[in-house]
Phi, psi and omega in degrees: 000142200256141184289149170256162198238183193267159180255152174344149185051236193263007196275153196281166193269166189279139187258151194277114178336307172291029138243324161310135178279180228255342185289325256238342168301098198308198197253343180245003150273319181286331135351319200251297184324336173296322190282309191296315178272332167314334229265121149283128178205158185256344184260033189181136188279138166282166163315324188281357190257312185287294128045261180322287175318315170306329175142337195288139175274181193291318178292026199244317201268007200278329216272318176318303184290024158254041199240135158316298181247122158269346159279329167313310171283346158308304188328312210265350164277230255307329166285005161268351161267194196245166194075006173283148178194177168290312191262013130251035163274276152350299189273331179299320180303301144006304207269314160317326172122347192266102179235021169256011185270335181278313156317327197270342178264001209275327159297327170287326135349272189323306156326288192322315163287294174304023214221281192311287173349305162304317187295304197247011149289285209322308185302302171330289199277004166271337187271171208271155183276101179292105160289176187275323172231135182268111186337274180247061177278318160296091229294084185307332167220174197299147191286099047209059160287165193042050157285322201231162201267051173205004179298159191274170212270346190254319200085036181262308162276074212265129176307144204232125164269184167267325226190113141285121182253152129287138177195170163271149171298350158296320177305315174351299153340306183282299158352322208265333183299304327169288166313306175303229220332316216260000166276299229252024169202172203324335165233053133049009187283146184258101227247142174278067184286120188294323186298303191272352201237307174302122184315140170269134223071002172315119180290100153003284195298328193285347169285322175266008148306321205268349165266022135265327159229027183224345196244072174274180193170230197221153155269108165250159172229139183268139187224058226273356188270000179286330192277087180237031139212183163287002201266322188295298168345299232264333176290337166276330172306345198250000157307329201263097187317154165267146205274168183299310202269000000 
């Protein structure tokens, strides 16, 4: 069986049965590798001869031969160690003297790997492509600048609120009610809402530091089942200072 080599151009090189794990083997090679090795004949090595060779001890290989198919269960112990692969599968059979197993098995083998091969370039090129650095694992500006999507891009200038709201996602309503009053009329105030204003993927903690030192203001936190007219809105709205700057 011929090694496969790398191809032209950009394509990743093929990788070589002694690398391929022992998985890339289907379910109708191990099967058949069963038929040929379960069999004790004296004039031809058995499992229990490829066994040795793998590496297994003698209380090991006592315990496989109570297993209905003990070449299955070698195949699926032995692929969990290390150096297990198809080419030193192949060669260990080889080395036994079983070349008629290598003939008879050997396009299905063969299949069997370029089936894996294949499976796992498809995997490769469907997933997304991971650079070695990552934008924004890198902080572009001093901490805890560049929160909110409208902060200056260098960090000299940091967007400034009236109001933090805290709120649940249940709360939303009154959150949206809450804009409508204290923006969008006379008094002109400017709310930090995390849904319209905060960067997504922004870290928690660096938001609730940055409400204490930079965005001062007030904290409110919504409570909208607390709220039960507008008259209660227009009294909170009037708690919330106006800013200085």
């Amino acid at each position: 069986m011929a090694e496969g080599g790398s191809d032209a151009g950009s394509a990743p090189p093929t990788p070589s049965l002694s690398s391929l794990p022992l998985a890339a083997l289907n379910v109708r090679v191990r099967r058949r590798l069963s038929l040929f090795l379960n069999l004790r004949a004296h004039v031809a090595a058995d499992w229990t001869a490829l066994a040795e060779e793998m590496g297994f001890e003698y209380l090991e290989i006592r315990r496989l031969e109570t297993h209905a198919d003990p070449t299955g269960s070698l195949l699926d112990d032995w692929q969990g160690r290390p150096g297990a692969s198809v080419g030193r599968l192949l060669e260990l059979l080889g080395k036994l003297g079983r070349d008629d197993l290598l003939m008879e098995l050997g396009p299905s083998i063969e299949e069997d790997c370029q089936k894996y091969i294949l499976k796992q370039q498809q995997e490769a090129s469907e997933k997304p492509l991971q650079v070695d650095s990552v934008d924004s694992s890198i902080p572009r500006t001093r901490d805890p600048a560049g929160i909110t999507i409208c902060d200056d891009p260098l960090g000299q200038m940091p967007e400034r609120f009236d109001a933090f709201i805290c709120y649940c996602p249940s709360d939303i309503q009154f959150v949206q009610e809450m804009i409508r009053e204290l923006e969008q009329t006379n008094h002109r105030l400017k709310l930090c809402v995390s849904d319209r204003d905060v960067l997504p993927g922004t870290c928690v903690w660096s938001i609730a530091s940055a409400v204490g030192w930079w965005w001062l203001s007030l904290m409110i936190t919504c409570k909208a089942r607390n709220v039960t007219s507008r008259l209660s809105l227009h009294s909170a709205s009037l708690q919330v200072p106006i800013r200085s700057d």
